[in-house]
N, C-alpha and C positions, 0 to 999 in steps of 0.2 A: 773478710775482704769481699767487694761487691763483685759480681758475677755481671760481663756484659754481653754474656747469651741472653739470649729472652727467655720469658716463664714458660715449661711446655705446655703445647697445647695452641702457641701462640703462631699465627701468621709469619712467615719467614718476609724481608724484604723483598727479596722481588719477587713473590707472591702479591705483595703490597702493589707494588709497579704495577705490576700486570693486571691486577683489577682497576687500578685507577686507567691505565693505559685505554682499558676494555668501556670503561663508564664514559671517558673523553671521549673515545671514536662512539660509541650508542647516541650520544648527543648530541656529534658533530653531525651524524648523518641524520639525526631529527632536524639539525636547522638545514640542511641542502633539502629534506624533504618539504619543509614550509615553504624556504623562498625557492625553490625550482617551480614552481608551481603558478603556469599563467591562466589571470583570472578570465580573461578573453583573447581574442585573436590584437583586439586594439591595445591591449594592456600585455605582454608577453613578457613574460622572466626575464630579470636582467641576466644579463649573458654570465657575468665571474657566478651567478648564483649557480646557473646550470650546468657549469663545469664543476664545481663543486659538486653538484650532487652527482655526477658521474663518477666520480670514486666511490662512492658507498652503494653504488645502485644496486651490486649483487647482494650485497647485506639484505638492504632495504626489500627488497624481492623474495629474501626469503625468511624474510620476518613478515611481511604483507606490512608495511608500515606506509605504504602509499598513503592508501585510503584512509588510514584511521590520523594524521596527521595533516591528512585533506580538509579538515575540519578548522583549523585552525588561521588559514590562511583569507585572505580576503573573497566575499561574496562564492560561500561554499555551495555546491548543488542541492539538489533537492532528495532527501531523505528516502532511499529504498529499504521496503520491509519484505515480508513474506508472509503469507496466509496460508492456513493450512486446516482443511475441511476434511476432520474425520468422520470415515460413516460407519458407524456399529448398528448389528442386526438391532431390529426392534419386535417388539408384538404388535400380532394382527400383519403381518407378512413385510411391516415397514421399516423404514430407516430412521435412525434416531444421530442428528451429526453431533458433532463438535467443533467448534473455529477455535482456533489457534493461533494467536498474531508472534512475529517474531521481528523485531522484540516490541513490548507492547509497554507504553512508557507506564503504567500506573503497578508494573512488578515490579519497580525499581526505586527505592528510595533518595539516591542519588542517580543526576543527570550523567557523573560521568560513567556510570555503568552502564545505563543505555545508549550512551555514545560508543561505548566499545564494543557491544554486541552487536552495532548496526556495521562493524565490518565484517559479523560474519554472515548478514545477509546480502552483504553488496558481494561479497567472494561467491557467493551460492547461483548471481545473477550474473556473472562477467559474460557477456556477447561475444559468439566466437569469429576470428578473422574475413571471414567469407562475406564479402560485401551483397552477395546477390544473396546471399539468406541472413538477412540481421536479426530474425528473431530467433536463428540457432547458438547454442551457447559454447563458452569454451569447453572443451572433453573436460579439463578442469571441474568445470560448477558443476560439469552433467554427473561426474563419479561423487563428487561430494555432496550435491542434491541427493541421489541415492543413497547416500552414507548417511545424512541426516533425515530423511524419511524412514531409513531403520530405528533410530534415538527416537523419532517421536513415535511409533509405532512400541518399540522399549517403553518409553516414559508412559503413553496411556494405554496398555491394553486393555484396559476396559476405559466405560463413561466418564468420567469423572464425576460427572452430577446425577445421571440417571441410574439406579441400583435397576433399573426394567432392562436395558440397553445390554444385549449379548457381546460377540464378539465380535473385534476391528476388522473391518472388510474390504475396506481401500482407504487412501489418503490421496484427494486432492491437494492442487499445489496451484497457487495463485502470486505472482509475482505483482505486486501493489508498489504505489507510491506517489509523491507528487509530481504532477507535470512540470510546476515550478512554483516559485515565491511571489508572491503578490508587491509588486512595485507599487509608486505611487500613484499612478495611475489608474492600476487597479482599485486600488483602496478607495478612490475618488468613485468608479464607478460602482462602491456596493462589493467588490469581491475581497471581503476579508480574508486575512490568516486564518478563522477558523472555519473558512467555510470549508464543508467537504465535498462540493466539485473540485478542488485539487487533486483531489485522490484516482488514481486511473490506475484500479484491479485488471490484469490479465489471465485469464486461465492458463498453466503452463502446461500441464499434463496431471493423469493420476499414474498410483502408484500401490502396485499391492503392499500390504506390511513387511515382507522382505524387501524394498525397494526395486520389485521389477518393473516397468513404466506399462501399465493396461492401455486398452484400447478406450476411448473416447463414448460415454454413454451417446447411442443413437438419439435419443429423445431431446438431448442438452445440445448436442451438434447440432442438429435440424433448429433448434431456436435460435442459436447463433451464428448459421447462415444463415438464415432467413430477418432477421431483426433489420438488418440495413434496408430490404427491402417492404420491408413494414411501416419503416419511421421515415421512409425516404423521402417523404415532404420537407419533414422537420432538418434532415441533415443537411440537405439540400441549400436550407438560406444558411448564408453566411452568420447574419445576428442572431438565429436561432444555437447555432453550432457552441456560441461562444461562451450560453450558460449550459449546452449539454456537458454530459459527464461522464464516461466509461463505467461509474459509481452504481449508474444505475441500475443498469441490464445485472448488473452483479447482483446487487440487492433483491431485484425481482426473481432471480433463482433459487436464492434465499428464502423468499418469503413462499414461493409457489412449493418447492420440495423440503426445505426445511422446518419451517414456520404453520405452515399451512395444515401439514400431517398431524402434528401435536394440537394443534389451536383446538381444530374442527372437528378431526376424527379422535382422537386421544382421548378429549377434554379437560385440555390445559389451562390455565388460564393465561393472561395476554404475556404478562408479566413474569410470568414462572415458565413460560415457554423461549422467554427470552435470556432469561440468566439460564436455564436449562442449555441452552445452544450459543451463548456468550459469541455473538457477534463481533469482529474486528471493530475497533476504536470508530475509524471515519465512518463505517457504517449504521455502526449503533448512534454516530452523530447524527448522520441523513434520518433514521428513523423517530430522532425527537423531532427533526423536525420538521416532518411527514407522517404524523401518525394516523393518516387515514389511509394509508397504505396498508397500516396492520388490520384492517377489516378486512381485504379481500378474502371472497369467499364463494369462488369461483373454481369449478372444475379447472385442472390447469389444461392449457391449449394454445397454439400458438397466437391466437388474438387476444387471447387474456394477458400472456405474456407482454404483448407491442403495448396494446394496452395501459397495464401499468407500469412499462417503462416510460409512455408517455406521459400519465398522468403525475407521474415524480416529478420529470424536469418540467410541467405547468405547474406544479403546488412549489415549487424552487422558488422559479420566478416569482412568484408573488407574495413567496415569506422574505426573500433576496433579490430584489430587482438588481439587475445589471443596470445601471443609469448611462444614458450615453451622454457624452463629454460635447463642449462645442465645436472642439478640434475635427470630431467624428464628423460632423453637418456638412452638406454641400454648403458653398458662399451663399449668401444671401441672394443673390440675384440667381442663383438655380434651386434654391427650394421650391418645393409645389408648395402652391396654391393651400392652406387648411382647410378643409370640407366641412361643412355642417355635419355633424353627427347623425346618424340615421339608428333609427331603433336593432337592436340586435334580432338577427333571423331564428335563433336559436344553435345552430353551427358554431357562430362566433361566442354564444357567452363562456368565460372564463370557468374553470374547474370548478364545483360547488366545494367550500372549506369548510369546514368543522373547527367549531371553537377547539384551542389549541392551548388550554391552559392546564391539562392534565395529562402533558407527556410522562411518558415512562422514564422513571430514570434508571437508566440504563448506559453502559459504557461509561464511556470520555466524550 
């Protein structure tokens, strides 16, 4: 005679219930999370959507499902990463770093797993409350920025590519990303998707290997007050501003204390200096496409510094012209006059360029 117990070992029914019950609410609150979500101030959530998602919001808060569901919805933001510049003793009294992107799309064999890690650097960046100090962060990102500076400090104790490279001595911390997506009108004027003046590196702080937050190298602060007052012609015009890039002054730190030590004094070669110190993606982009930048070979100092942050965004322009649009022109009846051309003074000629068909390949 049949038995209408179940076989052991098996799910009871309302064990049954209750996970279905539990899968239904996980998905109800993934769609209040999509449609609650206004794309602009002119475009706002429809109202039954945002009541909806006020039921689920403590879920939702404490699953962190905002952000990673943000994705999903129409004209999403622009992509926050994290940089991280490990410095390990070297020989000969110097430093030997490492970059660390997080997350860096060419680990990842599928997109949705790079999609998912990019919420844990947007959690690592959340801005804290205080409107008169925006660039301080929430206590939040500040304790788990320190949590995760211990994990990468854990993962590489040593080089990863230099067997010369002692031990881990600080870990900077670079909040990176894009300022935004290029519309159509961009595109119109020359500024592709893949260009890398999108990119706008901020130094956050360092960090010793237990996550205590150091003091600020003297040498590296002093460049970076002083830089606005170095380039301040250039920042100054408006049309210039709009192909500068935050990207650069980055790079140029790069290339003066990282790049420079190996190249020159070490005897690296250009190439093995580069995968040796595995630069972030948008940078290693900038450098194909400036690679006369990898000559410098100059004592560093603060006019070397200004220097070739300007000489990057001149050698931009002219691998990437910005085109101005007709919309941009005054009306016809107030443009000037065209002038006859007059012979260059020497001041005004354009950056000298080096053929440019033997970049390194290097990065993304």
């Amino acid at each position: 005679m049949r038995s209408n117990n179940p076989p052991s070992g098996w799910p009871t029914h309302w064990v049954k219930v209750v996970a279905s019950l539990f899968v239904a609410w996980h998905f109800y609150s993934i769609f209040g999370a999509v449609t609650a979500t206004s794309t602009s101030m002119l475009h706002p959530a429809p109202l039954p959507a945002l009541q909806i998602a006020r039921t689920s919001y403590m879920y939702r808060e404490a699953l962190f499902l905002h952000n990673a569901y943000r994705f999903y919805v129409p004209d999403p933001g622009p992509v926050q990463t994290m940089w991280f510049r490990l410095e390990y003793e070297g020989p000969k009294g110097r430093s030997i770093a490492y970059w660390y992107e997080l997350p860096r799309r060419d680990d990842f064999s599928f997109r949705m797993s790079y999609q998912r890690h990019l919420s844990v650097s947007m959690l690592l960046q959340m801005q804290g409350y205080d409107p008169t100090k925006p660039e301080q962060l929430h206590p939040l990102s500040e304790t788990l920025q320190s949590s995760y500076v211990r994990h990468i400090a854990y993962k590489f104790p040593k080089h990863p590519r230099a067997e010369e490279a002692g031990e881990l001595k600080k870990i900077d911390v670079y909040h990176a990303g894009r300022v935004m997506y290029p519309t159509g009108d961009h595109i119109r004027r020359g500024l592709t998707l893949d260009d890398p003046r999108w990119y706008r590196p901020v130094f956050y702080a360092s960090y010793a290997p237990d996550g205590t937050k150091l003091e600020l190298d003297p040498a590296k602060k002093f460049l970076r007050q002083s830089l606005p007052e170095l380039l301040q012609g250039v920042l100054s015009q408006s049309e210039e501003q709009a192909s500068f890039s935050d990207l650069f002054p980055v790079t140029a730190e790069f290339l003066l204390y990282d790049y420079h030590p190996l190249r020159f004094e070490m005897g690296y070669e250009s190439k093995q200096a580069l995968e040796l110190l595995n630069p972030p993606a948008p940078m290693a982009r900038l450098l194909r496409e400036v690679p006369e930048a990898l000559d410098i070979g100059e004592v560093i100092n603060q006019r070397v510094y200004a220097d070739l942050v300007l000489r990057m965004h001149q050698w931009m322009k002219v691998r990437r012209p910005v085109r101005p649009l007709e919309e941009d022109l005054p009306p016809l009846g107030f443009r000037p006059v065209p002038q006859k051309p007059t012979a260059p003074t020497g001041a005004d000629k354009p950056p000298a360029l080096l053929p440019n068909s033997g970049r390194p390949a290097i990065g993304n």
